[in-house]
BAVO-177138 format. One record per residue (C-alpha): residue in three letters; x negated, z negated, y. Coordinates in nm, 2 decimals. Each point is the difference from the previous one (the first is absolute). Layout:
res:ALA	u:X	w:Z	v:Y
...
***
This chain:
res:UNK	u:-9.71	w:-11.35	v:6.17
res:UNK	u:0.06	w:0.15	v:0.38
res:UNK	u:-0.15	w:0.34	v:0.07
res:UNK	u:-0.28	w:-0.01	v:0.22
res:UNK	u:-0.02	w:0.23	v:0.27
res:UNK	u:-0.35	w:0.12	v:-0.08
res:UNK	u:0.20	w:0.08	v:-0.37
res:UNK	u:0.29	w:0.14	v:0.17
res:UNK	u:-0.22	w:0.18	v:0.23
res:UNK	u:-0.22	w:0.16	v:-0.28
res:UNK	u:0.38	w:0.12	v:-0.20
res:UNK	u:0.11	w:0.16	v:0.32
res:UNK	u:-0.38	w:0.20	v:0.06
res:UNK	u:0.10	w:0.12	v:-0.35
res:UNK	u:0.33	w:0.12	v:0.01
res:UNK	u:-0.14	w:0.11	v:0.32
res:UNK	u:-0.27	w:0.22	v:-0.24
res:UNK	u:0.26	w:0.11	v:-0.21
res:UNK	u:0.21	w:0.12	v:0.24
res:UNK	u:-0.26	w:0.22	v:0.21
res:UNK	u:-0.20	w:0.13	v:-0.32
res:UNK	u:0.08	w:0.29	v:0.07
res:UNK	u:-0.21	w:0.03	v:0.34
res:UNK	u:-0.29	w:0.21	v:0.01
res:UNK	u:-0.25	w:-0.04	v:0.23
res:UNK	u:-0.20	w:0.33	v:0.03
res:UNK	u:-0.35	w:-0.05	v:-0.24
res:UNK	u:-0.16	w:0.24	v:0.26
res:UNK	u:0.01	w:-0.29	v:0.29
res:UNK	u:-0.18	w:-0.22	v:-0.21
res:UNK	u:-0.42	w:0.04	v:-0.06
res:UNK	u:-0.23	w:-0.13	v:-0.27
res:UNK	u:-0.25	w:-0.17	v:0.19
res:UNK	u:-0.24	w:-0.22	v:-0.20
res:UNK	u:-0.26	w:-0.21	v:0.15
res:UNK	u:-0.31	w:-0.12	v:-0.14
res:UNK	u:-0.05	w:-0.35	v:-0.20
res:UNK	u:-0.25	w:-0.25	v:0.20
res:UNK	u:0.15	w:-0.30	v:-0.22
res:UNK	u:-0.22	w:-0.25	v:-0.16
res:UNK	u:0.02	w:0.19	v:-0.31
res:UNK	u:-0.13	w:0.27	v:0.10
res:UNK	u:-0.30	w:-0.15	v:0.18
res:UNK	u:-0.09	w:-0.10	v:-0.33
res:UNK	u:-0.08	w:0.37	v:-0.08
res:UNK	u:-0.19	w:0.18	v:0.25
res:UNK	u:-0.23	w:0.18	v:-0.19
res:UNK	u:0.32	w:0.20	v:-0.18
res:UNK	u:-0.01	w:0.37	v:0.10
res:UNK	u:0.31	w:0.21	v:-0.01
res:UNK	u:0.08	w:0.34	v:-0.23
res:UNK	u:0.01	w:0.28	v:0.20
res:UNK	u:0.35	w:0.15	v:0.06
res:UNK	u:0.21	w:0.24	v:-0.23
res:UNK	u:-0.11	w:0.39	v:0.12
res:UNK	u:0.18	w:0.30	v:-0.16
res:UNK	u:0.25	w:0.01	v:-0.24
res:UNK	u:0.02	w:-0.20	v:-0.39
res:UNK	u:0.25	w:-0.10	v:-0.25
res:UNK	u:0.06	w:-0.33	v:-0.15
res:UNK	u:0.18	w:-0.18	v:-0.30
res:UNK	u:0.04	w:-0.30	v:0.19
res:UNK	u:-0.09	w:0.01	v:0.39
res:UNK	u:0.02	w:-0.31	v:0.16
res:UNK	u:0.09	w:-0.09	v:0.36
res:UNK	u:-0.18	w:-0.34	v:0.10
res:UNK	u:-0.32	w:-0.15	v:-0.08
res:UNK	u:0.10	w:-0.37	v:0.01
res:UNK	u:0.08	w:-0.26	v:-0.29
res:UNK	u:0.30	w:0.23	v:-0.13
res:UNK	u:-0.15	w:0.32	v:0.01
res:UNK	u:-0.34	w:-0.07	v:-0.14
res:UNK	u:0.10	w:-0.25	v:-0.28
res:UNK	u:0.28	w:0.33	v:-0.09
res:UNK	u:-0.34	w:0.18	v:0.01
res:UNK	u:-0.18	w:-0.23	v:-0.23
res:UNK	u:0.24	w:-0.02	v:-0.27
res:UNK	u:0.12	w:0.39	v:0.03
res:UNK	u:-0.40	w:0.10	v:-0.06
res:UNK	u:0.02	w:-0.24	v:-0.28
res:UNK	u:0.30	w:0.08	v:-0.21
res:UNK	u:0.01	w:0.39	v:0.07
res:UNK	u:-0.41	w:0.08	v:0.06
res:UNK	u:0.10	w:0.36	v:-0.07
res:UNK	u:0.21	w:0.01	v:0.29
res:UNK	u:-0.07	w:0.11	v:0.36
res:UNK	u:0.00	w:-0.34	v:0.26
res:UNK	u:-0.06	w:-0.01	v:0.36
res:UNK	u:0.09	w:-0.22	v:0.27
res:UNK	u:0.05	w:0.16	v:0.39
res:UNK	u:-0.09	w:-0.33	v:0.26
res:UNK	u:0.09	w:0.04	v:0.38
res:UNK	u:-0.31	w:-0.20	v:0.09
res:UNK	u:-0.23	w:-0.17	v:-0.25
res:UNK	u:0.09	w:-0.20	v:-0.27
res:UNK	u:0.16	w:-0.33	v:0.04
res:UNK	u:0.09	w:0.08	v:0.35
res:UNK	u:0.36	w:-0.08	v:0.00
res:UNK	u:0.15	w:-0.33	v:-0.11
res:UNK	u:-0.22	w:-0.07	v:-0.32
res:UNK	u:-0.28	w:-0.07	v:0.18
res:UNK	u:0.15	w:-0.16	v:0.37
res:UNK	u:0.22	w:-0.24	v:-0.21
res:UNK	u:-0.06	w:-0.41	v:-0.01
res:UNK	u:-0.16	w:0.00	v:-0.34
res:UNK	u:0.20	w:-0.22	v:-0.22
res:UNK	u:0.09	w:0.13	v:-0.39
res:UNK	u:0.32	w:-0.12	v:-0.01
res:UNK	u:0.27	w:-0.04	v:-0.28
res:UNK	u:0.34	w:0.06	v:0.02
res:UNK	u:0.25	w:0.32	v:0.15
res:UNK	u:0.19	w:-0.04	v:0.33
res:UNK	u:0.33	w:0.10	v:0.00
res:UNK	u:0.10	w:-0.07	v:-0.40
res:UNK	u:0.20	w:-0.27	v:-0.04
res:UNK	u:-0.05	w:-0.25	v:-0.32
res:UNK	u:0.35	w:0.10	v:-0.15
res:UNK	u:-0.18	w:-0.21	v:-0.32
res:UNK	u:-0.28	w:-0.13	v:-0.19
res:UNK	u:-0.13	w:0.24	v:-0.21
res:UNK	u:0.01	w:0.25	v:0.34
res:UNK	u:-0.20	w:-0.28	v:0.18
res:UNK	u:-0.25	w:-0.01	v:-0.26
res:UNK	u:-0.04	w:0.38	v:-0.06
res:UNK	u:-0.02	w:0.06	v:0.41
res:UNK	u:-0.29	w:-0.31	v:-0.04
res:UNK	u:-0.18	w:0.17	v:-0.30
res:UNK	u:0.04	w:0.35	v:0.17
res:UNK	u:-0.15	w:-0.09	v:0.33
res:UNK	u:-0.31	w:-0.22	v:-0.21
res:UNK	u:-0.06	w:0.27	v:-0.17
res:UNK	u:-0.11	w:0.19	v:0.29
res:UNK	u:-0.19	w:-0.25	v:0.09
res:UNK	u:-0.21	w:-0.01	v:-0.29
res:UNK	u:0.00	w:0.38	v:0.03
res:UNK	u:-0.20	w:-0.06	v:0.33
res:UNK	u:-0.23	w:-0.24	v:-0.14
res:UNK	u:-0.05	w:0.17	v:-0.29
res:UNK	u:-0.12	w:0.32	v:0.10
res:UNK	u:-0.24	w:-0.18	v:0.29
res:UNK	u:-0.18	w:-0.13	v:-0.35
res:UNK	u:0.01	w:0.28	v:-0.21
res:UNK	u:-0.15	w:0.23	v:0.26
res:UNK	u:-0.25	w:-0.28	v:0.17
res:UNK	u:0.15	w:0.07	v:0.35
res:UNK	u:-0.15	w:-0.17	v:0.36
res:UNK	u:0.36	w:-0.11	v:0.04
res:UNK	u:0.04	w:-0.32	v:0.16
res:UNK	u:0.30	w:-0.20	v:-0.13
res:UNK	u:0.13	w:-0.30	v:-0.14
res:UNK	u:0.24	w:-0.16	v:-0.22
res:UNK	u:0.05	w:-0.38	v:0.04
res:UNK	u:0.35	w:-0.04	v:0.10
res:UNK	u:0.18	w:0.02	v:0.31
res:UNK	u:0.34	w:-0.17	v:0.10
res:UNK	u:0.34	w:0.00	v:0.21
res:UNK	u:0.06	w:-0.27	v:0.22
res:UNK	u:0.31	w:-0.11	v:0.12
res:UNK	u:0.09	w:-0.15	v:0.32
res:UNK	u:0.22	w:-0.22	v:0.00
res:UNK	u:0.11	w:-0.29	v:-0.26
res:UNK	u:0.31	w:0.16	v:-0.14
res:UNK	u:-0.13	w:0.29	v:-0.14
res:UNK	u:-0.34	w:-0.11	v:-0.11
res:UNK	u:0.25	w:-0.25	v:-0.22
res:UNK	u:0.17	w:0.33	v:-0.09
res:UNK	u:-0.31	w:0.19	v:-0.09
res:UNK	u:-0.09	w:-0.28	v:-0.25
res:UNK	u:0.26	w:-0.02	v:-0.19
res:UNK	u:-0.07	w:0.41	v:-0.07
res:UNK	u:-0.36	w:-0.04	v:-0.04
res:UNK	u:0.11	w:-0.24	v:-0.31
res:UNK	u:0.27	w:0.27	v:-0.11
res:UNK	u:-0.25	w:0.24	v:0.02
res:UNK	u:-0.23	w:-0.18	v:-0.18
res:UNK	u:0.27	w:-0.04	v:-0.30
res:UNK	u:0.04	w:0.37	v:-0.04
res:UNK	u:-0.43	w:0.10	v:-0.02
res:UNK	u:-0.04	w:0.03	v:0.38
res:UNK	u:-0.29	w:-0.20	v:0.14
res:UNK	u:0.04	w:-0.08	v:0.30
res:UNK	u:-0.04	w:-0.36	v:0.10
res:UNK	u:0.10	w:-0.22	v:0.28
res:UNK	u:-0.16	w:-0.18	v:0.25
res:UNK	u:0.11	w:-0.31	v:0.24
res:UNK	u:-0.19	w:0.03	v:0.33
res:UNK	u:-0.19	w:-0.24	v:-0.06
res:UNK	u:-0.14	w:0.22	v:-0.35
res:UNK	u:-0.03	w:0.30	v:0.26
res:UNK	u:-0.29	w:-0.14	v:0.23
res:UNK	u:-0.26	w:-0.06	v:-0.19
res:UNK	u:0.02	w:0.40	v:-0.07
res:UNK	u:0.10	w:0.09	v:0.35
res:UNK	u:0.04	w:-0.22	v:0.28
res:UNK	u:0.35	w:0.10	v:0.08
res:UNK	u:0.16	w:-0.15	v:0.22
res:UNK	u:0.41	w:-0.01	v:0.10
res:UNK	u:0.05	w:0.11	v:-0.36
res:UNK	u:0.25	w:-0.25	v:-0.28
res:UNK	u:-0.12	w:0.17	v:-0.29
res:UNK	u:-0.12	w:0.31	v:-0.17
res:UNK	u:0.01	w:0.22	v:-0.31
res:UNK	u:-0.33	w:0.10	v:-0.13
res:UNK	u:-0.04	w:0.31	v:-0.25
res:UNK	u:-0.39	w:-0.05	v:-0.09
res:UNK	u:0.03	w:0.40	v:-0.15
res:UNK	u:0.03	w:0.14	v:0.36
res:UNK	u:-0.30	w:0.06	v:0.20
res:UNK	u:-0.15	w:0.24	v:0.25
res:UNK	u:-0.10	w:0.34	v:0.05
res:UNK	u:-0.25	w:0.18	v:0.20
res:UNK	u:0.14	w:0.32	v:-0.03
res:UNK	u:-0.17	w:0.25	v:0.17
res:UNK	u:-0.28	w:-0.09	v:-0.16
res:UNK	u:0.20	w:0.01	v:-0.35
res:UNK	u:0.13	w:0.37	v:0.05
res:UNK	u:-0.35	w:0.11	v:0.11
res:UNK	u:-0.20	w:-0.13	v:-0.25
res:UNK	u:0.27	w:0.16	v:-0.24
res:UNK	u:-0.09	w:0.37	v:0.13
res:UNK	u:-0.29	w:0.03	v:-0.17
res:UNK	u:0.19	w:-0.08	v:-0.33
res:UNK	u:0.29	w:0.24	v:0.06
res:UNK	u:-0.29	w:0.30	v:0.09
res:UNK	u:-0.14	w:-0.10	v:-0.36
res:UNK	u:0.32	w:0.01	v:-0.15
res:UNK	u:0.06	w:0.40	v:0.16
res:UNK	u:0.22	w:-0.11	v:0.32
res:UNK	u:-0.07	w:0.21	v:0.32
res:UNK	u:0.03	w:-0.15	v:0.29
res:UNK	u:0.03	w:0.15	v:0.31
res:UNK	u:0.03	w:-0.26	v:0.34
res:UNK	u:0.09	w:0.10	v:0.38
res:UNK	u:0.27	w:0.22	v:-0.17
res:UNK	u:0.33	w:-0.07	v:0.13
res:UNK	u:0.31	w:0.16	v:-0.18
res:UNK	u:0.16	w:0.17	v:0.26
res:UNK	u:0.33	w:0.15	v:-0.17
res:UNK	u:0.14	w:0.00	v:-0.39
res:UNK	u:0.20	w:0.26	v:-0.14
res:UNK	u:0.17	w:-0.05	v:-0.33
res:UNK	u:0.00	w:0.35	v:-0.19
res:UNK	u:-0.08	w:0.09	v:-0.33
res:UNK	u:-0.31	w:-0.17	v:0.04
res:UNK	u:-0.01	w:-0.30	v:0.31
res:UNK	u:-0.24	w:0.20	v:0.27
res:UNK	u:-0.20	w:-0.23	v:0.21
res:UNK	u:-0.11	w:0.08	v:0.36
res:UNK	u:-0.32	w:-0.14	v:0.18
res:UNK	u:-0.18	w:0.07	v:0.28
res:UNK	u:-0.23	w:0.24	v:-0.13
res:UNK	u:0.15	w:0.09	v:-0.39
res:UNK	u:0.27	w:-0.08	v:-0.21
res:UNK	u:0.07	w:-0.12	v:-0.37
res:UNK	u:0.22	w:0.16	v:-0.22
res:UNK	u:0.13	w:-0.30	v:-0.25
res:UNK	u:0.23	w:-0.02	v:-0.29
res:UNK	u:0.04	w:-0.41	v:0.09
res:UNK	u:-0.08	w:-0.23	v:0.27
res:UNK	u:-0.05	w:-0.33	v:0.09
res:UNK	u:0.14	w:-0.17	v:0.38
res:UNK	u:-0.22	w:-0.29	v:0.04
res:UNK	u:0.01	w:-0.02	v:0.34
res:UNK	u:0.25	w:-0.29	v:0.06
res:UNK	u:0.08	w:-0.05	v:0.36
res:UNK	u:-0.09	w:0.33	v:0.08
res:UNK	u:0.21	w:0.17	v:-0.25
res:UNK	u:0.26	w:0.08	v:0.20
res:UNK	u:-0.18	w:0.24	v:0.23
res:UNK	u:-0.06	w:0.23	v:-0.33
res:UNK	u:0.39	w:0.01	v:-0.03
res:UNK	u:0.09	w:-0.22	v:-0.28
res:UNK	u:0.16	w:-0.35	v:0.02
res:UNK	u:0.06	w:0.02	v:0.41
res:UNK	u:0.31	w:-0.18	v:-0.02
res:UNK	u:-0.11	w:-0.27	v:-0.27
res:UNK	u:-0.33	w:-0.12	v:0.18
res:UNK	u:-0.14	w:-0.03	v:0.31
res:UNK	u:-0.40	w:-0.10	v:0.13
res:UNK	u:0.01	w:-0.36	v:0.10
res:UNK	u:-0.35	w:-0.06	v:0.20
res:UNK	u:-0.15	w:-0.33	v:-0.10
res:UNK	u:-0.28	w:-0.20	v:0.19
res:UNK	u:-0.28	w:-0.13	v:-0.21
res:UNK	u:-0.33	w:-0.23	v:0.13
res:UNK	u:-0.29	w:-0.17	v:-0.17
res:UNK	u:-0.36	w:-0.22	v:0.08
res:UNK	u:-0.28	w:0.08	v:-0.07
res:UNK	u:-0.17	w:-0.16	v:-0.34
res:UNK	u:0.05	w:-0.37	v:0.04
res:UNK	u:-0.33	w:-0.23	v:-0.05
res:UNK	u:0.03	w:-0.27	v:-0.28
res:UNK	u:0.00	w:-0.25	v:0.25
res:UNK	u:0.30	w:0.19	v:0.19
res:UNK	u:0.23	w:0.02	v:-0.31
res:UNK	u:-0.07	w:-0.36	v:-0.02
res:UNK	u:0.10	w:-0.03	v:0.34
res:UNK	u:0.32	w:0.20	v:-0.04
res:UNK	u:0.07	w:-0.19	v:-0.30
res:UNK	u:0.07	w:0.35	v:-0.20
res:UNK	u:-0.19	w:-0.12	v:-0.38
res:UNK	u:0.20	w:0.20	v:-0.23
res:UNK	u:0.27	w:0.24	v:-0.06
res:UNK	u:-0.02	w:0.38	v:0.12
res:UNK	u:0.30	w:0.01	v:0.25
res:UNK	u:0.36	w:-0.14	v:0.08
res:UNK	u:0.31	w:0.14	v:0.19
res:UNK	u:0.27	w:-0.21	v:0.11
res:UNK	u:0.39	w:0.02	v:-0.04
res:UNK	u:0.14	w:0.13	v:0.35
res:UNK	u:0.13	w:0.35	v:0.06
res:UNK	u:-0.23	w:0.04	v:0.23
res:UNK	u:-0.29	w:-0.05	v:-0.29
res:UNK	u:-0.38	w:-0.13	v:0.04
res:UNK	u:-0.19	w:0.08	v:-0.24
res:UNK	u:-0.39	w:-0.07	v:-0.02
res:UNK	u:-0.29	w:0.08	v:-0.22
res:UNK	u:-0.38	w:-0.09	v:0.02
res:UNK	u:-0.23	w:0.27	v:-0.19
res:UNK	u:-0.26	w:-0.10	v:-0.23
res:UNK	u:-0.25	w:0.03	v:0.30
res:UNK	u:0.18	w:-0.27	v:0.18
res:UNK	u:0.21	w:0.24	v:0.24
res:UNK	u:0.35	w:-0.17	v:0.09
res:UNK	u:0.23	w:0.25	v:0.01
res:UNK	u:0.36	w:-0.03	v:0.15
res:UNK	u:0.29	w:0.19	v:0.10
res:UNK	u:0.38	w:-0.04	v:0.10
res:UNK	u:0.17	w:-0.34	v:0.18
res:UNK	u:0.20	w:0.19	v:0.27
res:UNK	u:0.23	w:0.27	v:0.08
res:UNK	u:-0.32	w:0.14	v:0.18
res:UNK	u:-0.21	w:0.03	v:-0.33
res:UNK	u:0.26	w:0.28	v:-0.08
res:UNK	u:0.04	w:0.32	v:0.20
res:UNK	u:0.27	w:0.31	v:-0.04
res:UNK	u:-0.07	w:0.31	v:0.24
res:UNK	u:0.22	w:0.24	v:0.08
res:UNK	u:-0.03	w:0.35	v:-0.22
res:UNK	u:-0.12	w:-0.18	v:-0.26
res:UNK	u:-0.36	w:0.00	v:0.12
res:UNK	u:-0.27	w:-0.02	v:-0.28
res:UNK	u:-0.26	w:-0.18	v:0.26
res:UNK	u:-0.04	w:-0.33	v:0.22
res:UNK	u:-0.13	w:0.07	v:0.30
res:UNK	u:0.12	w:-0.22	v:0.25
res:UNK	u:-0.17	w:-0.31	v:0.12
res:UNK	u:0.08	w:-0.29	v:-0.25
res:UNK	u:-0.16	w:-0.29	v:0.16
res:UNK	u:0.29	w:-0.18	v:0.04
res:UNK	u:0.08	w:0.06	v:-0.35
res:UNK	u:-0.30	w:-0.13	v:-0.14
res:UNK	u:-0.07	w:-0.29	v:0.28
res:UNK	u:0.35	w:-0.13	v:-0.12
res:UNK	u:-0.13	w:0.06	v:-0.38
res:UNK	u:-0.29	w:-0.23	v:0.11
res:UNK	u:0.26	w:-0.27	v:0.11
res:UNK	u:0.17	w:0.03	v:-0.34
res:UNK	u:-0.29	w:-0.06	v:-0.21
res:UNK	u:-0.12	w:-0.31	v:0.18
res:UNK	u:0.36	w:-0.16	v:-0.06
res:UNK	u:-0.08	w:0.05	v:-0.36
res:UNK	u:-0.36	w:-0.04	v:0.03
res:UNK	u:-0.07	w:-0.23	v:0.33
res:UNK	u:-0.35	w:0.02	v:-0.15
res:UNK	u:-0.06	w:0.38	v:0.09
res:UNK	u:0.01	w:-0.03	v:0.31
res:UNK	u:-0.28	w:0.14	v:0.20
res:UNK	u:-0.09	w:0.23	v:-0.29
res:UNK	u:-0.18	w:0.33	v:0.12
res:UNK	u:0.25	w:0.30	v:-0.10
res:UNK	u:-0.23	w:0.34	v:-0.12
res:UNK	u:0.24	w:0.17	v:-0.06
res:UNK	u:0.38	w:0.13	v:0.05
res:UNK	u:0.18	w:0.27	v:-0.13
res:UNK	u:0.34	w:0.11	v:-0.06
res:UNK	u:0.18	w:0.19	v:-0.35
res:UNK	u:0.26	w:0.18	v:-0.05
res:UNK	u:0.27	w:-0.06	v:-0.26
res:UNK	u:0.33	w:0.17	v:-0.15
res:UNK	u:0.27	w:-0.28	v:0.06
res:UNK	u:0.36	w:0.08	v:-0.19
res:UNK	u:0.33	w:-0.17	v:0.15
res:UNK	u:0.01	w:-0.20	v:-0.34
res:UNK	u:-0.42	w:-0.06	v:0.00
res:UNK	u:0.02	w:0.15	v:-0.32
res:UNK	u:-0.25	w:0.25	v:-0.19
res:UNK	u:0.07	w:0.27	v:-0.21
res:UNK	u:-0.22	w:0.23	v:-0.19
res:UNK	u:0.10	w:0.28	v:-0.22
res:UNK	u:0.09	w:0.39	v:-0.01
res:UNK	u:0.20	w:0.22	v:0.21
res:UNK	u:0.03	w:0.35	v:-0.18
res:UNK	u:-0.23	w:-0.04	v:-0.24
res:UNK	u:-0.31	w:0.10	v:0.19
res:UNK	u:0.03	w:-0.25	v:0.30
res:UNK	u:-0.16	w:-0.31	v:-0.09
res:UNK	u:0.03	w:-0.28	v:0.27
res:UNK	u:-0.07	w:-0.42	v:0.03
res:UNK	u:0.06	w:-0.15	v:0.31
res:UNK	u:0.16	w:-0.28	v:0.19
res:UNK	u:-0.22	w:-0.24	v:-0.12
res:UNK	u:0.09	w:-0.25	v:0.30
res:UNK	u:-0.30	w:-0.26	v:0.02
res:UNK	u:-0.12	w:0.05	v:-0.42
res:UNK	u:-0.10	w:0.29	v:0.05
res:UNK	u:-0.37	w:-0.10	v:-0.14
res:UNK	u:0.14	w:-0.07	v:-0.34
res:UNK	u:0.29	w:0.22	v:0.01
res:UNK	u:-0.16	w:0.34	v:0.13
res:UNK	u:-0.27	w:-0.01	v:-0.29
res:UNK	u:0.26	w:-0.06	v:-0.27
res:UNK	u:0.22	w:0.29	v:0.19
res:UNK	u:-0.27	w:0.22	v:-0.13
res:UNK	u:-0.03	w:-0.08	v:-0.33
res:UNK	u:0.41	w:0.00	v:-0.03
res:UNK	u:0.00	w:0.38	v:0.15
res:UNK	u:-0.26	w:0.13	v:-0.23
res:UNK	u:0.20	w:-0.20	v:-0.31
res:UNK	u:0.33	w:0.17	v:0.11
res:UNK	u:-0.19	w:0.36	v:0.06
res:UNK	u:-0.08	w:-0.01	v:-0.34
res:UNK	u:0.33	w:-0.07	v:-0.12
res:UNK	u:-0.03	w:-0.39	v:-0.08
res:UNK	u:0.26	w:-0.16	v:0.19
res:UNK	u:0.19	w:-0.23	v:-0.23
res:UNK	u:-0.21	w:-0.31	v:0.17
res:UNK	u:0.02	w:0.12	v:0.34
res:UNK	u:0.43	w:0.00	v:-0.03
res:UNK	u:-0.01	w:-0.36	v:-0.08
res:UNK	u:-0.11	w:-0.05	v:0.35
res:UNK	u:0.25	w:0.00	v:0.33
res:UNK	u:-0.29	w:0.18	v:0.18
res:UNK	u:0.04	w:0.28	v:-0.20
res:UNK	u:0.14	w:0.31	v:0.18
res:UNK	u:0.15	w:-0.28	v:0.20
res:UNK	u:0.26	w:0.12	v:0.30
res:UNK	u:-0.10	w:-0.07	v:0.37
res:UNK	u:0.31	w:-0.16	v:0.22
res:UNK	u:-0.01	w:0.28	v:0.30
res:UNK	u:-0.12	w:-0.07	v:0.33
res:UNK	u:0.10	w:0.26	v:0.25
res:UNK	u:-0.27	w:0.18	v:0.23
res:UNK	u:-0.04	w:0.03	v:0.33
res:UNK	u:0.09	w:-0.13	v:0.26
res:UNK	u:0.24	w:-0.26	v:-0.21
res:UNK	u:-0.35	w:-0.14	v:-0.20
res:UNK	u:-0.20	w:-0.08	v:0.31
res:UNK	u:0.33	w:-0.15	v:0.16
res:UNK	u:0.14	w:-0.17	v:-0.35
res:UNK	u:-0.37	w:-0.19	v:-0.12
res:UNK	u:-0.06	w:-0.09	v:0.40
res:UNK	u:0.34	w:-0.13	v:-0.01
res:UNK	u:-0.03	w:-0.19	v:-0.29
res:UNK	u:-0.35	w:-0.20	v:0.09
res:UNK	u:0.12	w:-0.09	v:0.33
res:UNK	u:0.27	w:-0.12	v:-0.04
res:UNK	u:-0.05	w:-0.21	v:-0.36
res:UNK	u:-0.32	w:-0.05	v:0.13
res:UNK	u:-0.07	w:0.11	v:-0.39
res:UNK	u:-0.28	w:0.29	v:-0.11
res:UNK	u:-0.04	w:0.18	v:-0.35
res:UNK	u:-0.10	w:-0.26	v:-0.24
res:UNK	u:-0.26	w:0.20	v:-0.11
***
């Protein structure tokens, strides 16, 4: 088959990576800056009241940096395995802030960036990533959390004839090897969704969606009980590895034998991973409840979300309280600043106006909808999309780079860290995520130019 140029394009940015690795741009011209979280999810908890901040000096077993889905479920299970051990987790703002709780909802299966080199890896990534969804689930029941959430299936649709043929036949492979995923014609697809422009889709009826601000919050109280300390508007401002890994905040600083980076796209402004991730900005936007009558209207009956098959990726969820939620559909639904920056501030209203224009092609139906609210995350995006969580040094634990499954894939991150912190590991190696190595991306000025080069002129973004 002849080499596209979008494929020929993406070699050369990574020989391009390669060869300029070895650029460093100076860390002190780039600034954590964190904004707060208005999404949808958030509105959902505005009686939650932050810890107050770390003051004076402590000491830790396990500090962790990040109070989103990695680092709290690393919480959860660390307090559970090793109670007699010291836990505490340092957040910039409050918990949930970052991407956990401004992401589009949807407990996905699956792992960007691992390629189904066979059956039985296909099978184990599936099992993996439904495990962690059952995690979710399960500990929403066995704690009686205000969570909102569901679980009734959601599906990729594909947009054009050829590959919706394609994506049957591997539904029914997948099927003949314990996956169960199904497939339906567009026809099948309707009376779920009222798609429209759509040949087909693949339904998982495991997947579901998320709120998950309210998830994280409601599992503070459960982390306190279990002896966590939690300490929120506490930004780690510089790390030093030493005997012990020292810790420096505004107003104290921890003295740790291990610690935890779940921080994700903001990683790289604590001095790890700069040249394997970088914060991709994504644009997020949701209506109000819908009334009975309105769902009718849209024609949305079942099914908790759907994403589509382009590069450029839709995606779209409605909550259990009848919020649509959807994100992606354009270059525009994606941002890279310059430095790295950690917040969106700019004016995105083109962004979301052409967002708006995306879901009615999909959704004619929608039109006219009232938007509440809009919001914009920050991911870690890797040159391959790929994740990796493990170990550097024995004392650095890490999971990021979920790309888009981040839901599913940052609360099983956490329970994988504590299981290699205590020395279980022989699972965790049976997985390509597992200490996985980042393709390199060089830093500034050849990211901004490289990923600003790339979308304009393949007119492709991150599939995310």
């Amino acid at each position: 088959m002849a080499e596209t140029f979008a494929s020929r394009l993406e070699k050369l940015s990574l020989q391009a990576a390669k060869a300029v690795s070895w650029w460093t741009y100076p860390s002190s011209l780039e600034k954590l800056d964190i904004d707060e979280n208005h999404s949808l999810w958030a509105s959902y908890t505005p009686d939650y009241q932050r810890n107050a901040p770390l003051k004076g000096d402590t000491t830790a077993d396990l500090a962790i940096i990040g109070g989103g889905f990695t680092g709290t479920s690393a919480a959860y299970h660390f307090s559970k395995h090793f109670p007699e051990k010291r836990c505490i987790i340092l957040e910039a703002k409050a918990l949930a802030n970052g991407a956990s709780g401004r992401n589009g909802g949807m407990m996905l299966n699956w792992i960007n960036g691992i390629t189904d080199e066979s059956d039985e890896m296909t099978k184990r990534v599936y099992d993996f990533t439904n495990s962690g969804i059952d995690m979710i689930t399960g500990l929403i029941q066995e704690h009686n959390l205000d969570v909102s959430f569901r679980r009734d299936g959601s599906m990729e649709v594909f947009t054009n004839q050829e590959r919706a043929e394609k994506a049957h036949q591997e539904a029914e492979h997948l099927q003949s090897i314990g996956v169960p995923v199904k497939f339906f014609t567009s026809d099948e697809i309707r009376p779920h969704i009222n798609l429209t422009n759509v040949y087909g889709a693949t339904v998982d009826m495991n997947e579901g969606q998320l709120n998950g601000a309210q998830y994280i919050r409601a599992m503070k109280p459960i982390l306190e009980s279990q002896g966590v300390e939690i300490y929120e508007d506490t930004p780690v401002l510089k790390i030093n590895e030493g005997a012990d890994v020292v810790l420096t905040t505004p107003q104290g600083q921890v003295r740790a034998k291990a610690i935890v980076l779940a921080t994700n796209g903001y990683t790289g402004k604590l001095g790890y991973f700069r040249k394997a991730i970088f914060p991709l900005h994504s644009h997020v936007f949701a209506t109000p409840p819908l009334t009975e009558e309105q769902k009718q209207q849209v024609g949305w009956h079942s099914l908790s979300g759907y994403s589509d098959d382009l590069d450029r990726i839709s995606y779209s969820s409605m909550t259990r309280e009848g919020n649509i939620v959807f994100g992606g559909g354009s270059n525009q639904s994606y941002a890279y600043l310059y430095n790295n920056k950690t917040a969106y501030r700019a004016n995105a209203t083109s962004a979301f106006s052409k967002m708006q224009h995306t879901q009615t092609e999909y959704l004619p139906t929608a039109k006219g909808l009232p938007v509440s609210h809009r919001w914009t995350g920050t991911l870690a995006i890797s040159l391959r999309r790929n994740c990796s969580i493990g170990v550097l040094r024995n004392r650095v634990f890490y999971g990021l780079g979920y790309s888009g499954h981040g839901v599913t894939l940052a609360n099983l991150a956490g329970k994988v860290i504590v299981d290699i912190y205590g020395g279980n590991t022989e699972e965790a190696k049976q997985h390509e995520w597992y200490n996985q190595d980042f393709a390199p991306i060089p830093l500034e000025p050849f990211r901004w130019i490289g990923y600003h080069g790339f979308t304009r002129l393949t007119g492709r973004s991150p599939r995310t």
